[in-house]
C-alpha positions as CSV (number, residue, x, y, z in Angstrom):
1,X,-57.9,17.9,-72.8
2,X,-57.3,15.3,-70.4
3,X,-58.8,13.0,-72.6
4,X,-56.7,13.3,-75.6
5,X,-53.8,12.8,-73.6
6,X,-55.0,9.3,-72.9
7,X,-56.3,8.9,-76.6
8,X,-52.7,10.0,-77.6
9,X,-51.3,7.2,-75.3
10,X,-53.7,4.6,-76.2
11,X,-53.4,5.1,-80.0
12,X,-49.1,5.0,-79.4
13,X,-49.1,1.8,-77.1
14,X,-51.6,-0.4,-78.5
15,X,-53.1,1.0,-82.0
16,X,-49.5,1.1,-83.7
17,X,-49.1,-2.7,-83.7
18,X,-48.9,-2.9,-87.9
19,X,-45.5,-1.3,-87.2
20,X,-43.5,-5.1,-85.9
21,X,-40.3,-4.9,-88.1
22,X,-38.5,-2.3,-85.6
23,X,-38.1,1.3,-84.9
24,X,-36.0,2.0,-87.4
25,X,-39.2,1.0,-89.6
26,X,-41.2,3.0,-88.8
27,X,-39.8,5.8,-90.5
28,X,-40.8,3.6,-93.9
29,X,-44.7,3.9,-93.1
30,X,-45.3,7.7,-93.4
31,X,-49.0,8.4,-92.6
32,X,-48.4,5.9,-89.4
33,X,-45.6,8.3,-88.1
34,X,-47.4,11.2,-89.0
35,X,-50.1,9.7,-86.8
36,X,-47.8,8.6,-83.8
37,X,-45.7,11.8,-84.4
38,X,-47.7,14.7,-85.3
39,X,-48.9,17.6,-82.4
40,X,-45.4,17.4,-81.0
41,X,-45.6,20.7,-79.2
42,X,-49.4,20.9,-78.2
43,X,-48.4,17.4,-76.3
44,X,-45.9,18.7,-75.0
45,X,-47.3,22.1,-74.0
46,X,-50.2,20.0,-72.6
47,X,-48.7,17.6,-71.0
48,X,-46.6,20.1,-68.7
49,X,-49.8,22.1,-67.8
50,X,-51.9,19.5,-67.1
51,X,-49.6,17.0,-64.8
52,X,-48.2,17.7,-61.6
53,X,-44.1,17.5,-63.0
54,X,-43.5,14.9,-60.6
55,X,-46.1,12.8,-61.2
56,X,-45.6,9.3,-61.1
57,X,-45.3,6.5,-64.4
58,X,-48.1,3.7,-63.0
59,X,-46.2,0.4,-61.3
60,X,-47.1,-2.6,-61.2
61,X,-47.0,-5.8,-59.2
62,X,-44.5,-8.5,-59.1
63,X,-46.9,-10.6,-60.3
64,X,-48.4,-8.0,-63.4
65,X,-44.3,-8.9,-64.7
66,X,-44.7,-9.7,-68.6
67,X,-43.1,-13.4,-69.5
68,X,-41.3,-12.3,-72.0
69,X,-39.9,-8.8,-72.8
70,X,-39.0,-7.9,-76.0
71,X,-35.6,-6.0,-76.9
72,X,-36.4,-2.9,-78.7
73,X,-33.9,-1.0,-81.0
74,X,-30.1,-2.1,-80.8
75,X,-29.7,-6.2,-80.1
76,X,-26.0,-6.0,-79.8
77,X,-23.4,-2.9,-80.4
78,X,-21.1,-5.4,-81.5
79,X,-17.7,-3.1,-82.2
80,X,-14.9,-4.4,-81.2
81,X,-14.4,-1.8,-77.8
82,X,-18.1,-3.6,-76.6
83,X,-16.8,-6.9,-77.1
84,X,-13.6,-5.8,-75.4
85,X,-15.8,-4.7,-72.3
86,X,-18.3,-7.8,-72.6
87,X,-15.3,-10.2,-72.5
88,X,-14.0,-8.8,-69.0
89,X,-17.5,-8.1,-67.7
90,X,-17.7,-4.8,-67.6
91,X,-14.6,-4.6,-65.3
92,X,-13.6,-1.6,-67.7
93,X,-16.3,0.3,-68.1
94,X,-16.8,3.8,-67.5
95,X,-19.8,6.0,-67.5
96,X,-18.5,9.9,-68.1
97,X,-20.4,12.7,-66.3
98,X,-19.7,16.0,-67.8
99,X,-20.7,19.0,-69.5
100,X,-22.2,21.7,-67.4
101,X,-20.6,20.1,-64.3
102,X,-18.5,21.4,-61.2
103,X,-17.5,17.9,-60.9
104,X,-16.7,16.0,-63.9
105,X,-17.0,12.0,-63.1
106,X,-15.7,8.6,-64.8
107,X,-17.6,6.2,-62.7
108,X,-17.2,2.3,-62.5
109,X,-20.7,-0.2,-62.5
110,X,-19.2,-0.9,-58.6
111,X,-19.3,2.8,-58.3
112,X,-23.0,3.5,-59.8
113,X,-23.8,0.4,-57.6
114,X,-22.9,1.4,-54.5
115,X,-25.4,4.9,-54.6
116,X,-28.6,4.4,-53.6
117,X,-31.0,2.3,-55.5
118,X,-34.3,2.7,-56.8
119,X,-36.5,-0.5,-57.6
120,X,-39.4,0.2,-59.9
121,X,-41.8,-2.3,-61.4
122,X,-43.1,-0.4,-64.7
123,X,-44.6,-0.6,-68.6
124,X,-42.1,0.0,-71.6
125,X,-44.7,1.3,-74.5
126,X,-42.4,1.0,-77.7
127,X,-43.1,2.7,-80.8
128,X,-43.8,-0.9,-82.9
129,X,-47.0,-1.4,-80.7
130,X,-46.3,-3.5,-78.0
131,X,-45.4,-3.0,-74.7
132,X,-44.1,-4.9,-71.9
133,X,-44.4,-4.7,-67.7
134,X,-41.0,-5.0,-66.3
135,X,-38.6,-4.5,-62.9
136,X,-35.5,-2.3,-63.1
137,X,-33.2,-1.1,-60.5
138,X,-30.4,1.3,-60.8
139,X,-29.6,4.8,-59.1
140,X,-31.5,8.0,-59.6
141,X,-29.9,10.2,-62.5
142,X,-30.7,12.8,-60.4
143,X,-28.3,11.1,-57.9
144,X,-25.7,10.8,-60.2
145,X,-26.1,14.8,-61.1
146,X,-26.0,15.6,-58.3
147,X,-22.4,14.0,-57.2
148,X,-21.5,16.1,-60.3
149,X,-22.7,19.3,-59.3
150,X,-24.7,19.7,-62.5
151,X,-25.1,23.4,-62.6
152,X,-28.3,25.6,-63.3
153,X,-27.5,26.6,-66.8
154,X,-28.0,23.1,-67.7
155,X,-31.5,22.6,-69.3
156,X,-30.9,19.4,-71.0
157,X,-28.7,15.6,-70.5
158,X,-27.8,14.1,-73.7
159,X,-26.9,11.0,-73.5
160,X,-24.2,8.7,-75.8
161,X,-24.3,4.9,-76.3
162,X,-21.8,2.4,-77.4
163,X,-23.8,1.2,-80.3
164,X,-23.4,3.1,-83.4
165,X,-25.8,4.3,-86.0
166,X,-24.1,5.3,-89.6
167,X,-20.7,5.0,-87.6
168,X,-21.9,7.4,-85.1
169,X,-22.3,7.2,-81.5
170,X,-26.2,7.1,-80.7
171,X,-27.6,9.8,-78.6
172,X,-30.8,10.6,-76.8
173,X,-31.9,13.9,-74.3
174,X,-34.0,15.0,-72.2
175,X,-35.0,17.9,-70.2
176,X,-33.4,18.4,-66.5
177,X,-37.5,18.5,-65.4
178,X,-37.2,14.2,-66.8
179,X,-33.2,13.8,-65.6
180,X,-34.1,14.8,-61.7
181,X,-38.1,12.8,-62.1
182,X,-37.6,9.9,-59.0
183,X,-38.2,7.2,-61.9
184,X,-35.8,8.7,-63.9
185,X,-32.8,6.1,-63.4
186,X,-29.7,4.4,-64.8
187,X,-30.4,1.2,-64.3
188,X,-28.3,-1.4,-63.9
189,X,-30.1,-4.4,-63.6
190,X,-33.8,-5.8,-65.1
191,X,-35.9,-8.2,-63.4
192,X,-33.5,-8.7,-60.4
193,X,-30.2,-9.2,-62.8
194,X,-27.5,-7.9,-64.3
195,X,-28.8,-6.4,-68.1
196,X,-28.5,-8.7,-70.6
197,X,-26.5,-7.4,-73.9
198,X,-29.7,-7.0,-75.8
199,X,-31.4,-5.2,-73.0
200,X,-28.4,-2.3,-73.0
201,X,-25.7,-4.3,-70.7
202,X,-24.5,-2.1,-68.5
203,X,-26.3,0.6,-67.9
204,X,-29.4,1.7,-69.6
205,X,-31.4,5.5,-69.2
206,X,-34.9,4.6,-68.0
207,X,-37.3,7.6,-68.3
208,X,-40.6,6.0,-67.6
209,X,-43.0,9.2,-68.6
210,X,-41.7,8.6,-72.0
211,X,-41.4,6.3,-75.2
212,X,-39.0,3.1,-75.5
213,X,-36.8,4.8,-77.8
214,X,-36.1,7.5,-75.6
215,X,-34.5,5.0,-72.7
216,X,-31.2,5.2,-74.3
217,X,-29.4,1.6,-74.1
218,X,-25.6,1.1,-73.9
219,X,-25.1,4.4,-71.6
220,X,-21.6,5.2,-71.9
221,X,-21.9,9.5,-71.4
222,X,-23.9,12.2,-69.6
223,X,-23.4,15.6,-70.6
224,X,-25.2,18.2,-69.3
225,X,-26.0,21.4,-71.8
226,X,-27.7,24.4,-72.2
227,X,-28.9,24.1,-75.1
228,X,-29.4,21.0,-78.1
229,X,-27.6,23.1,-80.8
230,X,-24.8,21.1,-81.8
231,X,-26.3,17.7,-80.9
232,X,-26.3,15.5,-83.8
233,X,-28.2,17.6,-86.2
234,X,-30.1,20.2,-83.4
235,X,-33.4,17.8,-82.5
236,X,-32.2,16.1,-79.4
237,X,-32.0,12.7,-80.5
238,X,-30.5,10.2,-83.1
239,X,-34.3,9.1,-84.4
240,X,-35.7,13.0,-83.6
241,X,-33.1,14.2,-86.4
242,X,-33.4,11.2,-88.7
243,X,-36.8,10.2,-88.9
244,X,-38.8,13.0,-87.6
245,X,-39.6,11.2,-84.1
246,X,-41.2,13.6,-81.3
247,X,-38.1,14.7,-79.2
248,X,-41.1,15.4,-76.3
249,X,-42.4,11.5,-76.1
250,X,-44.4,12.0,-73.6
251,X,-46.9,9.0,-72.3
Protein backbone atom coordinates (compact mmCIF):
# COMPACT_ATOMS: atom_id res chain seq x y z
CA UNK A 1 0.00 0.00 0.00
CA UNK A 2 2.89 2.10 0.76
CA UNK A 3 3.88 1.87 -2.58
CA UNK A 4 0.92 3.23 -4.41
CA UNK A 5 1.04 6.10 -2.29
CA UNK A 6 4.41 6.94 -3.83
CA UNK A 7 3.13 5.84 -7.38
CA UNK A 8 0.12 8.18 -6.77
CA UNK A 9 2.73 11.02 -5.96
CA UNK A 10 5.01 10.31 -8.65
CA UNK A 11 2.39 10.05 -11.46
CA UNK A 12 0.78 13.74 -9.92
CA UNK A 13 4.28 15.62 -9.68
CA UNK A 14 6.16 14.53 -12.67
CA UNK A 15 3.87 12.28 -15.18
CA UNK A 16 1.16 15.14 -15.63
CA UNK A 17 3.51 17.43 -17.49
CA UNK A 18 1.18 17.37 -20.98
CA UNK A 19 -1.15 19.45 -18.72
CA UNK A 20 1.21 23.25 -19.14
CA UNK A 21 -1.59 25.71 -20.02
CA UNK A 22 -2.79 26.07 -16.16
CA UNK A 23 -5.04 24.60 -13.61
CA UNK A 24 -7.93 25.77 -14.84
CA UNK A 25 -7.00 23.42 -17.92
CA UNK A 26 -6.93 20.69 -16.69
CA UNK A 27 -10.46 20.34 -16.27
CA UNK A 28 -10.46 20.30 -20.50
CA UNK A 29 -8.28 16.95 -20.64
CA UNK A 30 -10.79 14.45 -19.05
CA UNK A 31 -9.08 11.04 -18.98
CA UNK A 32 -5.78 13.05 -17.48
CA UNK A 33 -8.00 14.29 -14.52
CA UNK A 34 -9.64 11.11 -14.14
CA UNK A 35 -6.14 9.84 -13.81
CA UNK A 36 -4.77 12.62 -11.29
CA UNK A 37 -8.22 12.66 -9.65
CA UNK A 38 -9.70 9.35 -9.37
CA UNK A 39 -9.52 6.99 -5.82
CA UNK A 40 -10.24 10.24 -3.93
CA UNK A 41 -11.27 8.48 -0.76
CA UNK A 42 -9.07 5.16 -0.74
CA UNK A 43 -6.13 8.01 -0.82
CA UNK A 44 -7.41 9.56 1.59
CA UNK A 45 -8.42 6.69 3.80
CA UNK A 46 -4.88 5.45 3.09
CA UNK A 47 -3.07 8.06 3.54
CA UNK A 48 -4.49 8.75 7.32
CA UNK A 49 -3.78 5.06 8.27
CA UNK A 50 -0.63 4.71 6.93
CA UNK A 51 1.22 8.13 8.10
CA UNK A 52 1.93 9.23 11.46
CA UNK A 53 -0.65 12.65 11.24
CA UNK A 54 2.19 14.78 11.96
CA UNK A 55 4.53 13.66 9.76
CA UNK A 56 6.68 15.86 8.15
CA UNK A 57 6.53 17.36 4.06
CA UNK A 58 10.60 16.57 3.05
CA UNK A 59 12.84 20.07 3.25
CA UNK A 60 15.31 20.94 1.48
CA UNK A 61 18.57 22.84 1.45
CA UNK A 62 19.24 26.38 0.82
CA UNK A 63 21.16 25.35 -1.87
CA UNK A 64 18.29 22.44 -3.45
CA UNK A 65 16.21 26.29 -3.91
CA UNK A 66 14.77 26.13 -7.62
CA UNK A 67 16.02 29.29 -9.93
CA UNK A 68 12.93 30.00 -10.96
CA UNK A 69 9.48 29.32 -9.37
CA UNK A 70 6.65 29.34 -11.37
CA UNK A 71 3.28 31.13 -10.25
CA UNK A 72 0.47 28.74 -10.37
CA UNK A 73 -3.27 29.66 -10.56
CA UNK A 74 -4.21 33.44 -10.13
CA UNK A 75 -1.22 36.01 -11.49
CA UNK A 76 -2.93 39.00 -10.27
CA UNK A 77 -6.62 39.57 -8.49
CA UNK A 78 -6.66 42.79 -10.14
CA UNK A 79 -10.17 44.31 -8.65
CA UNK A 80 -10.07 47.45 -7.87
CA UNK A 81 -10.11 46.76 -3.57
CA UNK A 82 -6.48 44.69 -4.40
CA UNK A 83 -5.15 47.51 -6.23
CA UNK A 84 -6.44 49.82 -3.48
CA UNK A 85 -4.36 47.56 -0.92
CA UNK A 86 -1.28 47.08 -3.42
CA UNK A 87 -0.99 50.91 -3.81
CA UNK A 88 -0.57 51.53 0.10
CA UNK A 89 1.30 48.30 0.61
CA UNK A 90 -0.70 46.41 2.37
CA UNK A 91 -1.01 49.06 5.18
CA UNK A 92 -4.87 48.21 4.96
CA UNK A 93 -5.08 44.84 4.99
CA UNK A 94 -6.87 42.60 7.15
CA UNK A 95 -6.93 38.99 7.55
CA UNK A 96 -10.57 37.88 9.39
CA UNK A 97 -10.44 34.98 11.84
CA UNK A 98 -13.91 33.76 12.50
CA UNK A 99 -16.42 31.19 12.48
CA UNK A 100 -16.26 28.62 15.20
CA UNK A 101 -14.24 31.13 17.30
CA UNK A 102 -14.33 32.44 20.99
CA UNK A 103 -12.30 35.16 19.66
CA UNK A 104 -13.13 36.57 16.45
CA UNK A 105 -9.87 38.49 14.96
CA UNK A 106 -9.13 41.24 12.15
CA UNK A 107 -5.40 41.06 12.10
CA UNK A 108 -2.80 43.45 10.38
CA UNK A 109 0.44 41.82 8.21
CA UNK A 110 2.48 43.82 11.45
CA UNK A 111 0.21 41.81 13.56
CA UNK A 112 0.64 38.15 11.73
CA UNK A 113 4.35 39.26 11.70
CA UNK A 114 5.02 39.81 15.05
CA UNK A 115 3.78 35.85 16.12
CA UNK A 116 6.24 33.49 15.94
CA UNK A 117 7.65 32.34 12.69
CA UNK A 118 8.22 29.27 10.98
CA UNK A 119 10.91 29.01 8.19
CA UNK A 120 10.54 25.97 5.90
CA UNK A 121 12.49 25.22 2.79
CA UNK A 122 9.92 22.84 0.77
CA UNK A 123 8.61 21.32 -2.87
CA UNK A 124 5.28 22.96 -4.42
CA UNK A 125 3.96 19.80 -6.72
CA UNK A 126 1.32 21.63 -8.97
CA UNK A 127 -1.24 19.93 -10.81
CA UNK A 128 0.29 21.08 -14.58
CA UNK A 129 3.38 18.76 -13.87
CA UNK A 130 6.04 20.72 -12.50
CA UNK A 131 7.06 21.44 -9.31
CA UNK A 132 9.36 23.84 -7.71
CA UNK A 133 11.75 23.78 -4.23
CA UNK A 134 11.17 26.95 -2.38
CA UNK A 135 11.64 28.94 1.20
CA UNK A 136 8.55 30.40 2.92
CA UNK A 137 8.11 31.86 6.28
CA UNK A 138 5.04 32.98 8.02
CA UNK A 139 3.21 31.94 11.37
CA UNK A 140 1.67 28.62 12.19
CA UNK A 141 -2.15 28.55 11.33
CA UNK A 142 -2.35 26.73 14.15
CA UNK A 143 -0.90 29.79 15.97
CA UNK A 144 -3.27 32.00 14.55
CA UNK A 145 -6.26 29.46 15.82
CA UNK A 146 -5.24 29.31 18.57
CA UNK A 147 -5.24 33.36 19.54
CA UNK A 148 -8.86 32.76 18.24
CA UNK A 149 -9.90 30.08 20.46
CA UNK A 150 -11.02 27.98 17.52
CA UNK A 151 -13.37 25.70 19.26
CA UNK A 152 -13.66 21.76 19.07
CA UNK A 153 -16.74 21.59 16.89
CA UNK A 154 -14.71 23.01 14.21
CA UNK A 155 -13.59 20.15 11.81
CA UNK A 156 -12.69 22.16 8.88
CA UNK A 157 -10.89 26.10 7.89
CA UNK A 158 -12.18 27.43 4.73
CA UNK A 159 -10.35 29.84 3.49
CA UNK A 160 -11.42 33.12 1.03
CA UNK A 161 -9.05 35.02 -1.32
CA UNK A 162 -9.21 38.35 -2.92
CA UNK A 163 -9.12 37.11 -6.38
CA UNK A 164 -12.41 36.16 -7.86
CA UNK A 165 -13.54 33.30 -9.92
CA UNK A 166 -16.99 33.92 -11.93
CA UNK A 167 -17.34 37.12 -9.64
CA UNK A 168 -16.93 35.07 -6.66
CA UNK A 169 -14.51 35.06 -3.87
CA UNK A 170 -12.21 31.91 -4.26
CA UNK A 171 -12.16 29.44 -1.46
CA UNK A 172 -10.18 26.46 -0.39
CA UNK A 173 -10.45 23.98 3.11
CA UNK A 174 -8.92 21.81 4.88
CA UNK A 175 -9.34 19.59 7.81
CA UNK A 176 -8.28 20.94 11.46
CA UNK A 177 -5.83 17.59 11.35
CA UNK A 178 -3.88 19.97 8.11
CA UNK A 179 -4.79 23.63 9.88
CA UNK A 180 -2.79 22.64 13.36
CA UNK A 181 0.17 20.30 10.95
CA UNK A 182 3.67 22.50 12.10
CA UNK A 183 4.13 23.13 8.26
CA UNK A 184 0.90 24.25 7.91
CA UNK A 185 1.50 28.20 7.70
CA UNK A 186 0.37 31.60 6.47
CA UNK A 187 3.15 32.72 5.07
CA UNK A 188 4.09 35.95 4.54
CA UNK A 189 7.19 36.02 2.81
CA UNK A 190 8.95 33.46 -0.08
CA UNK A 191 12.49 33.16 -0.46
CA UNK A 192 13.45 35.65 2.30
CA UNK A 193 10.86 38.49 0.98
CA UNK A 194 7.85 40.02 1.01
CA UNK A 195 5.30 37.84 -1.60
CA UNK A 196 5.22 39.10 -4.77
CA UNK A 197 1.63 39.87 -6.27
CA UNK A 198 1.78 36.73 -8.45
CA UNK A 199 2.93 34.61 -5.62
CA UNK A 200 -0.49 35.61 -3.39
CA UNK A 201 0.92 39.13 -1.83
CA UNK A 202 0.19 39.18 1.38
CA UNK A 203 -0.48 36.20 2.82
CA UNK A 204 -0.68 32.89 1.21
CA UNK A 205 -2.11 29.23 3.00
CA UNK A 206 0.83 26.84 2.69
CA UNK A 207 -0.21 23.26 3.43
CA UNK A 208 2.83 21.33 2.35
CA UNK A 209 1.25 17.54 2.62
CA UNK A 210 -0.91 18.65 -0.16
CA UNK A 211 -1.36 19.88 -3.96
CA UNK A 212 -0.49 23.53 -5.22
CA UNK A 213 -3.96 24.38 -5.73
CA UNK A 214 -4.88 23.70 -2.31
CA UNK A 215 -2.33 26.59 -0.86
CA UNK A 216 -4.95 29.18 -1.23
CA UNK A 217 -3.23 32.66 -2.53
CA UNK A 218 -4.60 36.11 -1.64
CA UNK A 219 -5.70 34.92 2.07
CA UNK A 220 -8.08 37.44 3.06
CA UNK A 221 -10.54 35.00 5.65
CA UNK A 222 -10.43 32.04 8.06
CA UNK A 223 -13.49 30.60 9.09
CA UNK A 224 -13.66 27.77 11.10
CA UNK A 225 -16.81 25.26 10.48
CA UNK A 226 -18.29 22.20 11.27
CA UNK A 227 -19.18 21.03 8.47
CA UNK A 228 -18.51 22.04 4.25
CA UNK A 229 -22.35 22.29 3.56
CA UNK A 230 -22.86 25.63 2.42
CA UNK A 231 -19.35 26.22 1.09
CA UNK A 232 -19.58 27.16 -2.44
CA UNK A 233 -21.45 24.23 -3.84
CA UNK A 234 -20.65 21.47 -0.60
CA UNK A 235 -17.05 20.03 -1.96
CA UNK A 236 -14.69 22.17 -0.02
CA UNK A 237 -13.05 24.09 -2.62
CA UNK A 238 -13.57 26.41 -5.73
CA UNK A 239 -11.77 23.68 -8.23
CA UNK A 240 -13.36 20.50 -5.92
CA UNK A 241 -16.94 21.87 -6.92
CA UNK A 242 -16.12 23.04 -10.48
CA UNK A 243 -13.91 20.59 -11.93
CA UNK A 244 -14.11 17.56 -9.93
CA UNK A 245 -10.55 18.10 -8.27
CA UNK A 246 -9.82 15.73 -5.02
CA UNK A 247 -10.86 17.94 -2.04
CA UNK A 248 -8.23 15.27 -0.02
CA UNK A 249 -4.85 16.19 -2.21
CA UNK A 250 -2.84 14.53 -0.42
CA UNK A 251 1.07 14.04 -1.50
Amino acid sequence: MTDLLVKRRTLIAGGAGLLLAGCDKVAQIPAARKILFSGEDIHYGLQRALQDRGALAPEYRPDQMSPIFRANGTRNPATPSYDAMVANRFADYRLAVDGLVDRPLSLGIAQLAAMPARTQITRHDCVEGWSAIGQWQGPMLGTVLKAAGVRRSARYVVFTCADLYNGEPYYESIDTIDAFHPQTILALKMNGAPLEVAHGAPVRLRVERQLGYKHAKYVMGVKAVASLEGIGKGKGGYWEDNVDYDWYAGI
